[in-house]
C-alpha positions as CSV (number, residue, x, y, z in Angstrom):
1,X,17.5,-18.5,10.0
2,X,18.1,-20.2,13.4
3,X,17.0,-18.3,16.6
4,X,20.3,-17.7,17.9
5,X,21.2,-15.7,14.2
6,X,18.0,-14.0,14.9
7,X,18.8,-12.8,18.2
8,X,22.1,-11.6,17.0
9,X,20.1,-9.0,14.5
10,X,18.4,-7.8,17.3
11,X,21.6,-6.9,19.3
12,X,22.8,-4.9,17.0
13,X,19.9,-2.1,18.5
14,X,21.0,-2.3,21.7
15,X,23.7,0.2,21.9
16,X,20.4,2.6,22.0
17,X,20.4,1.2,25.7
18,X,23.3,3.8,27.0
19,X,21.7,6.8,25.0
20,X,-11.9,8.4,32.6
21,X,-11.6,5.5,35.2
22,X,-11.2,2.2,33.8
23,X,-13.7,-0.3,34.3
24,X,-12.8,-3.4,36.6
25,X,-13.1,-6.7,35.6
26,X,-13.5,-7.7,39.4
27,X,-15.4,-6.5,42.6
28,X,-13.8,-3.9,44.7
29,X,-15.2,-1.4,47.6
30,X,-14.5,1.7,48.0
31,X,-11.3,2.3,49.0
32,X,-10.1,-1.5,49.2
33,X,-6.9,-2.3,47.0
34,X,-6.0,1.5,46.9
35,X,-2.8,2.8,48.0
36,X,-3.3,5.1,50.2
37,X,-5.2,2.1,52.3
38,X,-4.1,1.0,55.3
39,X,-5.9,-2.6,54.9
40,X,-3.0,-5.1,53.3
41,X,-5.7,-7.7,53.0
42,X,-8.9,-8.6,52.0
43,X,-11.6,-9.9,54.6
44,X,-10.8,-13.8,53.6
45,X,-7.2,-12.4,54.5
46,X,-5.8,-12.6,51.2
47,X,-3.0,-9.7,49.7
48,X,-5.2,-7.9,46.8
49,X,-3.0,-7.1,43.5
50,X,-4.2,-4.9,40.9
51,X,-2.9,-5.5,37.1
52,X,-4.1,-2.8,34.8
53,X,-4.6,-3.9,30.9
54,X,-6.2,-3.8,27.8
55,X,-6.7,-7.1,26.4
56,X,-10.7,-7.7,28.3
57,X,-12.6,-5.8,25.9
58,X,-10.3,-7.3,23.1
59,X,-10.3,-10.7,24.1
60,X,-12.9,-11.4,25.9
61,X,-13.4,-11.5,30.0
62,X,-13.9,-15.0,30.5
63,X,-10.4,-15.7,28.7
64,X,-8.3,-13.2,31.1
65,X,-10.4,-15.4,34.2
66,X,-9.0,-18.5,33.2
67,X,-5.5,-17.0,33.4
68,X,-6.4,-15.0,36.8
69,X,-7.9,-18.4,38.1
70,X,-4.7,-20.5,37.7
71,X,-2.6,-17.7,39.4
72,X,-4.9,-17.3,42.4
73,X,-4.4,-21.6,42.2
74,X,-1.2,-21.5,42.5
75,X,-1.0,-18.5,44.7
76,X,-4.1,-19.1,47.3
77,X,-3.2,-16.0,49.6
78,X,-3.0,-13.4,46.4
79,X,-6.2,-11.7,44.9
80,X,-5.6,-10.3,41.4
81,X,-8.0,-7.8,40.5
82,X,-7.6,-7.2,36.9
83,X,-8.8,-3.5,35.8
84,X,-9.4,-3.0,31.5
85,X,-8.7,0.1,29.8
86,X,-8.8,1.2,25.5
87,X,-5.0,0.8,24.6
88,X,-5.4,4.1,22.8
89,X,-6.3,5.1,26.7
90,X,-4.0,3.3,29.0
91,X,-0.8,5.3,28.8
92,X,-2.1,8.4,29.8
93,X,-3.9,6.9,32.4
94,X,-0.9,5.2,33.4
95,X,0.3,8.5,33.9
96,X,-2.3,10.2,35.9
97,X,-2.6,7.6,37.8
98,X,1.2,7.6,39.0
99,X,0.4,11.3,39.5
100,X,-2.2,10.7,41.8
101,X,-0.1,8.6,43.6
102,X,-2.9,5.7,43.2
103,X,-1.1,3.6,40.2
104,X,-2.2,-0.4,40.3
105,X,0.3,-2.3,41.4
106,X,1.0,-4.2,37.6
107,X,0.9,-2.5,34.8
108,X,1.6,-3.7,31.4
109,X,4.5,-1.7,29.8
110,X,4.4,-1.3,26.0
111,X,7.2,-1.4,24.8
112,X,7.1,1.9,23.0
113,X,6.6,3.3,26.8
114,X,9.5,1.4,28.9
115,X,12.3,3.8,28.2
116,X,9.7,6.4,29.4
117,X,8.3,5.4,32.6
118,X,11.6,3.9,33.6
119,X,13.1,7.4,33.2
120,X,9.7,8.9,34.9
121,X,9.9,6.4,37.9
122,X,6.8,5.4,37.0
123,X,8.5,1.4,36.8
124,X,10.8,-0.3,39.4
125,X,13.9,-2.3,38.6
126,X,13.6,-6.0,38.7
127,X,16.8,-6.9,38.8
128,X,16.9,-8.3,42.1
129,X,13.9,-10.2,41.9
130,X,15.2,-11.9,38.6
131,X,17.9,-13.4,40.3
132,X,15.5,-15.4,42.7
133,X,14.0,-17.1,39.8
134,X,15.4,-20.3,38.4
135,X,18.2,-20.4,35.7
136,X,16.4,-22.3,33.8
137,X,13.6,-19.4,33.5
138,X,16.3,-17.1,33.8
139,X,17.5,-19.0,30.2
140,X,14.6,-19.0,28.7
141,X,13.7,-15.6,28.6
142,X,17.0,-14.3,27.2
143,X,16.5,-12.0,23.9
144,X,15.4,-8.5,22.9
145,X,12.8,-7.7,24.9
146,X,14.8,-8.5,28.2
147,X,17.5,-6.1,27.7
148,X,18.7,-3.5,30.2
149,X,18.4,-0.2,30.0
150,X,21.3,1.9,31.8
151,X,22.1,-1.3,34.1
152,X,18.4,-2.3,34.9
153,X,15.7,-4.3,34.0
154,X,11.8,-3.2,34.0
155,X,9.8,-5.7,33.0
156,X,9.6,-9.5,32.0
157,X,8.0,-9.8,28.4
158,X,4.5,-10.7,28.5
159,X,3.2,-10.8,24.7
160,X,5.9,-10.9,21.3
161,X,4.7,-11.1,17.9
162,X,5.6,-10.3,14.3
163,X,3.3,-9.2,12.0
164,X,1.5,-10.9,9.2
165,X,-0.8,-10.6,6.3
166,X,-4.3,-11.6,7.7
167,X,-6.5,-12.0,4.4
168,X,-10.8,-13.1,3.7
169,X,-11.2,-16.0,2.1
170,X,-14.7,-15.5,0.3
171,X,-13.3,-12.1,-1.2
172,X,-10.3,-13.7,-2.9
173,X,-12.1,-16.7,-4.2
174,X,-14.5,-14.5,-5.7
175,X,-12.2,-12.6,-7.6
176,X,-10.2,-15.4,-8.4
177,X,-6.7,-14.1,-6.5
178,X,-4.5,-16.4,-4.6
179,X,-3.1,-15.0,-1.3
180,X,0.3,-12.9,-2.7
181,X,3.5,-13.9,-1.6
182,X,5.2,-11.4,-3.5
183,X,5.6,-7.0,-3.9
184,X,4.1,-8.0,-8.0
185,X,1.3,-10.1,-6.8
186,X,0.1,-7.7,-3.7
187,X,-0.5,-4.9,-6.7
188,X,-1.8,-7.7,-9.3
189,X,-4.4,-9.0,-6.7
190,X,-4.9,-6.0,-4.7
191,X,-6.0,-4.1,-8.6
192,X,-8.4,-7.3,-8.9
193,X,-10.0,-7.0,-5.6
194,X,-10.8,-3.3,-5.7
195,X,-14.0,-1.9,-6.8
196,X,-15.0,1.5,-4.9
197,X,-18.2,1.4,-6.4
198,X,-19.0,-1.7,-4.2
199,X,-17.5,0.0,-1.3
200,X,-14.6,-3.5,-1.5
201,X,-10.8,-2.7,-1.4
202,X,-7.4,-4.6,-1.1
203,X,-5.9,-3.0,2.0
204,X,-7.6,-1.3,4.8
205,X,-5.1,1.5,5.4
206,X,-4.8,3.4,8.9
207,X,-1.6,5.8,8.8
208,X,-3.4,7.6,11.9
209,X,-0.7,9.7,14.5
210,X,-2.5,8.9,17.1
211,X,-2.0,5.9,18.7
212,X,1.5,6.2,17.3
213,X,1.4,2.3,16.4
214,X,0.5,2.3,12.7
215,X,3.8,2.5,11.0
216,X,4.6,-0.9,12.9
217,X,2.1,-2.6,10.8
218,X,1.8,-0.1,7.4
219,X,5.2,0.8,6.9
220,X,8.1,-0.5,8.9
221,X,8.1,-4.0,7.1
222,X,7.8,-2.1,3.6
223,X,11.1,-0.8,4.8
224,X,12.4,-3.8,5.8
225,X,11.3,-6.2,2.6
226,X,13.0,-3.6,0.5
227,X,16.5,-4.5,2.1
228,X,16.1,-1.4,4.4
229,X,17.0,-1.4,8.3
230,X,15.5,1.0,11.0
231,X,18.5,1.0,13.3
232,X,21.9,0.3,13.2
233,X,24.9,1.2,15.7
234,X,22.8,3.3,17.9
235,X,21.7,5.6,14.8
236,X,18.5,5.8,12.3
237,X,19.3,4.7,9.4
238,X,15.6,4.1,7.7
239,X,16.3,7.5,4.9
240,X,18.5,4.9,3.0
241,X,17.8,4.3,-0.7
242,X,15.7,0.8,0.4
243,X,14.0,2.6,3.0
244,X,13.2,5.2,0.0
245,X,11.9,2.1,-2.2
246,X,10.0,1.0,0.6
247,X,8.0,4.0,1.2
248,X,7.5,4.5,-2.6
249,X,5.9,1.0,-2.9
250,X,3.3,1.9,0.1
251,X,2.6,5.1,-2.1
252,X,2.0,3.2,-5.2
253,X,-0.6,1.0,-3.1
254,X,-2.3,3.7,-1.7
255,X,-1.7,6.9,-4.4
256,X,-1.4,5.0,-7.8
257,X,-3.7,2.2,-7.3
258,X,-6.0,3.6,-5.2
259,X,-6.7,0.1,-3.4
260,X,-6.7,1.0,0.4
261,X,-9.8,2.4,2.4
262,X,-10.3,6.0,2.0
263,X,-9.7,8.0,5.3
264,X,-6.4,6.6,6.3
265,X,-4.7,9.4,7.6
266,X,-7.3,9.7,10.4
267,X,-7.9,5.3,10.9
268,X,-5.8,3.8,14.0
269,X,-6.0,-0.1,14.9
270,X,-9.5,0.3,16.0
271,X,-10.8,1.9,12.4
272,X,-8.3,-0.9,10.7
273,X,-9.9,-3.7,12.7
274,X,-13.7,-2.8,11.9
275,X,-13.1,-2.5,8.2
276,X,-12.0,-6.1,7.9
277,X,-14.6,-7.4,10.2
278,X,-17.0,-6.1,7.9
279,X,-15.9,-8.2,5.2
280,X,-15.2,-5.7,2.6
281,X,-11.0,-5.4,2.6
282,X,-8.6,-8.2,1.6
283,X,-6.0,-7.7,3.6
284,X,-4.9,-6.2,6.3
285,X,-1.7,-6.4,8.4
286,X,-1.6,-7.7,11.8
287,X,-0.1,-9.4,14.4
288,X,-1.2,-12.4,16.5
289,X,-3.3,-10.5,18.6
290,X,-5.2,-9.7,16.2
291,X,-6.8,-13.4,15.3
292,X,-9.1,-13.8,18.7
293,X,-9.6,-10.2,18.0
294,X,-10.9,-10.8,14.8
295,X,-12.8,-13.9,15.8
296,X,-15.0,-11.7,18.6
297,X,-15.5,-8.6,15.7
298,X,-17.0,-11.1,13.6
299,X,-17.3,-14.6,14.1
300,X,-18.8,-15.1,10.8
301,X,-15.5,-14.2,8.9
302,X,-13.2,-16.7,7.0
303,X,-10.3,-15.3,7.2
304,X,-6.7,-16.6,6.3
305,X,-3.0,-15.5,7.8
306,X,0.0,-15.9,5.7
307,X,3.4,-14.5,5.9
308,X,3.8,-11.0,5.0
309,X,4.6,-10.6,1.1
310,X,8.6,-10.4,0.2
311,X,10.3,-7.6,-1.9
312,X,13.8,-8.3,-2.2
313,X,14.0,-10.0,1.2
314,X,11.1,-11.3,3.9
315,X,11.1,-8.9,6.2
316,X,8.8,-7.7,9.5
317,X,8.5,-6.0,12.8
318,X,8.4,-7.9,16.6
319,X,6.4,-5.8,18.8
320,X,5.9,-6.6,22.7
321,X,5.0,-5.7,26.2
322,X,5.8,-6.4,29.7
323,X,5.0,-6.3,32.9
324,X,6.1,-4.0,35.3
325,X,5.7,-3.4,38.9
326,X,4.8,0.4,39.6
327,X,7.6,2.2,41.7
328,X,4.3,3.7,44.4
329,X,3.5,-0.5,45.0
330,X,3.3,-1.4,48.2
331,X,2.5,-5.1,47.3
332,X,5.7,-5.9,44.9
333,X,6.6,-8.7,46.3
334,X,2.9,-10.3,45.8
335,X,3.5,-8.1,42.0
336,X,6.4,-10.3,41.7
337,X,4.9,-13.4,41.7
338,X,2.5,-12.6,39.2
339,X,5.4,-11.3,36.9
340,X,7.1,-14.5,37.6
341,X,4.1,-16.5,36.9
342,X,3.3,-15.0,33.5
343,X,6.5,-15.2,32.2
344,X,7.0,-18.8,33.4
345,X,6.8,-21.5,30.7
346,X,3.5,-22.6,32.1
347,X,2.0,-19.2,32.6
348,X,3.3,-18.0,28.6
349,X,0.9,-21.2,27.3
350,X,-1.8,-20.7,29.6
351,X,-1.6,-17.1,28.9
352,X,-1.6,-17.8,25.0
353,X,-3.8,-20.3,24.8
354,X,-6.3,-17.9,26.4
355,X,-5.6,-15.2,24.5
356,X,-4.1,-16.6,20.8
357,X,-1.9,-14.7,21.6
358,X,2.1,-15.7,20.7
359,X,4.6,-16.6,23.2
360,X,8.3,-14.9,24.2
361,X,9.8,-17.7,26.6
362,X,11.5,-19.7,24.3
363,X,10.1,-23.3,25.8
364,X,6.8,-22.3,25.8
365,X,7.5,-21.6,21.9
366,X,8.4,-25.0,21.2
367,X,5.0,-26.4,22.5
368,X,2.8,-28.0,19.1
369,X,-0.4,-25.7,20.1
370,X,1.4,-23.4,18.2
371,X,3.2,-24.8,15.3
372,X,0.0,-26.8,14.7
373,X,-2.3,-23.9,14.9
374,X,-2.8,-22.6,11.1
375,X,-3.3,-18.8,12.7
376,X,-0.1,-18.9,15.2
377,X,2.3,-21.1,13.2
378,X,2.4,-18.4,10.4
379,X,4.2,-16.4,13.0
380,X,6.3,-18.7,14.7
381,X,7.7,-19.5,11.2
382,X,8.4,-15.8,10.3
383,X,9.8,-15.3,13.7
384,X,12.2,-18.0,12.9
385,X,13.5,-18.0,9.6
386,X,12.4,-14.3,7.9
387,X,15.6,-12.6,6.5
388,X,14.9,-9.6,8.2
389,X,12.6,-9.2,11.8
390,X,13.6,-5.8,14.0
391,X,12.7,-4.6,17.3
392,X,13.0,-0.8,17.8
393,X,10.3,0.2,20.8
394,X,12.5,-1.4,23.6
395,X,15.3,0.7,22.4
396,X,14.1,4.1,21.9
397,X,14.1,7.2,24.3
398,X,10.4,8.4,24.0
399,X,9.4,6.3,21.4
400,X,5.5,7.6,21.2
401,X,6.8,10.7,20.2
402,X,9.6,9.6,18.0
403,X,6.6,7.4,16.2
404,X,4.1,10.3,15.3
405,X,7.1,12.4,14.1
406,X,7.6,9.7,11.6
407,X,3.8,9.0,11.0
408,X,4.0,12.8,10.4
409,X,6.5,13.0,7.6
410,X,5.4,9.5,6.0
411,X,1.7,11.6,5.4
412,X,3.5,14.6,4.4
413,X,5.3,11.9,1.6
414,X,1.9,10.5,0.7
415,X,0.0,13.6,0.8
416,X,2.2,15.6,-1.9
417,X,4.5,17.9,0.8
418,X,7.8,16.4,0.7
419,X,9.4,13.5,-1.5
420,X,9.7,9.7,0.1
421,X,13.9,10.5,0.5
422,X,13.1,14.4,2.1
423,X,10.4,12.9,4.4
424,X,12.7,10.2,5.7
425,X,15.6,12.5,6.1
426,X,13.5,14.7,8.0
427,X,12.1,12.2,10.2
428,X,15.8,10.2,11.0
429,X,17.4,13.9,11.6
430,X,14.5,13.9,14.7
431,X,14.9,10.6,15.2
432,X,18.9,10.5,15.6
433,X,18.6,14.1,17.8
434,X,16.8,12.4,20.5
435,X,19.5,8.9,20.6
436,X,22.1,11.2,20.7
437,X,20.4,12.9,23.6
């Protein structure tokens, strides 16, 4: 599957369109870079930028410098000031710090918040501002995650990624398994790889509510391999029969077998993360974040990424972010560059390389650090040719909340309340009330 039939799957979402203070990773006085200041520079006379984010603790400070370092090259009279906050923190601190009137200047939008804080205010329009760049950038960052929403833009995409299956080396070679490719050899390896009494299991499971993110990795592609869809024509459509199979199949993994970590109802990422790094789970499913992430948790660990198994189609998720300039700003325009920068061909693979993290502008997607890297070419290939790869988070009004109602009824499926097809019923009926809002 080229790109362009790709991109053409993810259009078909897009009628959805119409329907604690964190720690700084840089030095700042009291007062300076706030927005209630009435200094607009620094003492070297330089405009000061903040960009809060979550990626220092996960990736490491010295990585995020090396991308703050070439922008302050390239921009001389700009000081980025880059402030780090827990994911599972930064929205609602994104949030109170709107309220406060004292937001940073850049924030980074997931994309399960855009529809939100574009409704909120919390985000400004960059329409205007994309039109200065060149058509060439303009070009290259055409696809899902730069759709509008009613007539405007909010963000240029900063990080893209699909998921995949990230596996440990030592544990499959001692049980004699070769990495699955298939629905039949996930169970027939994941049965061979368990052994509670040694504390070892297949699949680290995390099915937690909150942060609302596990379904992307745990169940969404289950839906998808089994021929299933999330969206079409504006509507939830994921209670179909595949859907049904889909969620039946995560059931006989966790339920049947027994073969994922006890505990998942109440694991998030974080909980996920740790029980691989340990180097008693298989598998887990991840996206390209995940490998730097993985390689500061332990760097120790073999570990392995392969494409995600196949029922009867490949199928997975792309999740994202961008960047957004906050609406209470009174530095966009020094904001802007920084957007532009980062989502410039050259910022994307400095940005990437940094962080192992994979790429949304479509040149920087062609460069060989990534299709040579045995971690990050897994990705570009399912990007590219799996049968099946959604977005939904760009498209949805309120997306955290429409994601813990599902998380809700997929544990009321697992847990013995409803049945896989009342569950998903349930959860589209919420789902579709809220697009047709």
């Amino acid at each position: 599957m080229n790109l362009k039939k790709l991109l053409f799957l993810f259009i078909t979402a897009t009628f959805i369109l119409a329907a604690c203070s964190p720690p700084s990773t840089a030095n700042k006085s009291e007062g300076e870079g706030t927005k209630d200041s009435t200094e607009e520079k620094t003492e070297d006379g330089k405009t000061q930028i903040t960009w809060l984010q979550h990626w220092v603790n996960e990736q490491g400070p010295d990585k995020i410098y090396e991308v703050k370092a070439a922008f302050e090259e390239k921009h001389p009279d700009i000081e980025l000031v880059i402030e780090d906050i827990p994911f599972a923190q930064e929205h609602d601190k994104i949030l109170s710090l709107d309220l406060s009137g004292n937001p940073p200047d850049v924030i980074t939008t997931s994309g399960a918040w855009l529809i939100e804080f574009a409704e909120a205010g919390i985000i400004d329009p960059i329409d205007d501002y994309l039109t200065t760049m060149s058509e060439e950038q303009q070009q290259q960052l055409e696809g899902p995650m730069l759709q509008e929403y009613n007539g405007h833009v909010y963000g240029v995409p900063i990080t893209n990624g699909t998921m995949a299956m990230f596996y440990n080396k030592a544990l499959l070679e001692g049980a004699g398994v070769e990495v699955p490719t298939t629905w039949e050899e996930v169970v027939n390896a994941s049965i061979k790889l368990t052994d509670p009494d040694e504390n070892r299991y297949a699949l680290t499971g995390n099915l937690a509510v909150e942060p609302p993110t596990a379904i992307s990795y745990e169940v969404i592609p289950f839906i998808l391999q089994a021929g299933g869809k999330m969206l079409e024509d504006g509507k939830a459509v994921f209670n179909s029969p595949e859907g049904v199979k889909g969620l039946e199949f995560l059931n006989e993994l966790m339920n049947e077998h027994e073969v994922m970590t006890p505990g998942a109802f109440n694991a998030g990422e974080k909980e996920k993360r740790a029980n691989f790094s340990a180097g008693n789970v298989a598998f887990m499913f991840e996206g390209p974040w995940g490998v730097n992430i993985q390689k500061n948790l332990n760097p120790d660990l073999d570990f392995g990424v392969a494409p995600l198994p196949k029922g009867v189609q490949s199928g997975t998720i792309a999740l994202g972010s961008v960047l957004s300039i906050t609406s209470k700003s009174d530095k966009k325009e020094a904001a802007w560059k920084f957007l532009e920068f980062m989502s410039s061909a050259e910022g994307q693979l400095l940005w990437d390389q940094a962080t192992g993290f994979f790429p949304y502008n479509s040149k920087t997607m062609e460069d060989p650090y990534f299709s040579e890297d045995s971690y990050l070419s897994v990705f570009v290939d399912s990007y590219k040719n799996f049968d099946r790869v959604e977005v939904i988070d760009h498209y949805l009004p309120n997306a955290d909340d429409l994601r813990k109602q599902f998380t809700i009824e997929v544990q009321n499926y697992l847990s013995g309340k409803k049945s896989a097809q009342e569950a998903l019923d349930d959860a589209a009926a919420y789902w579709n009330e809220a697009l047709e809002k």
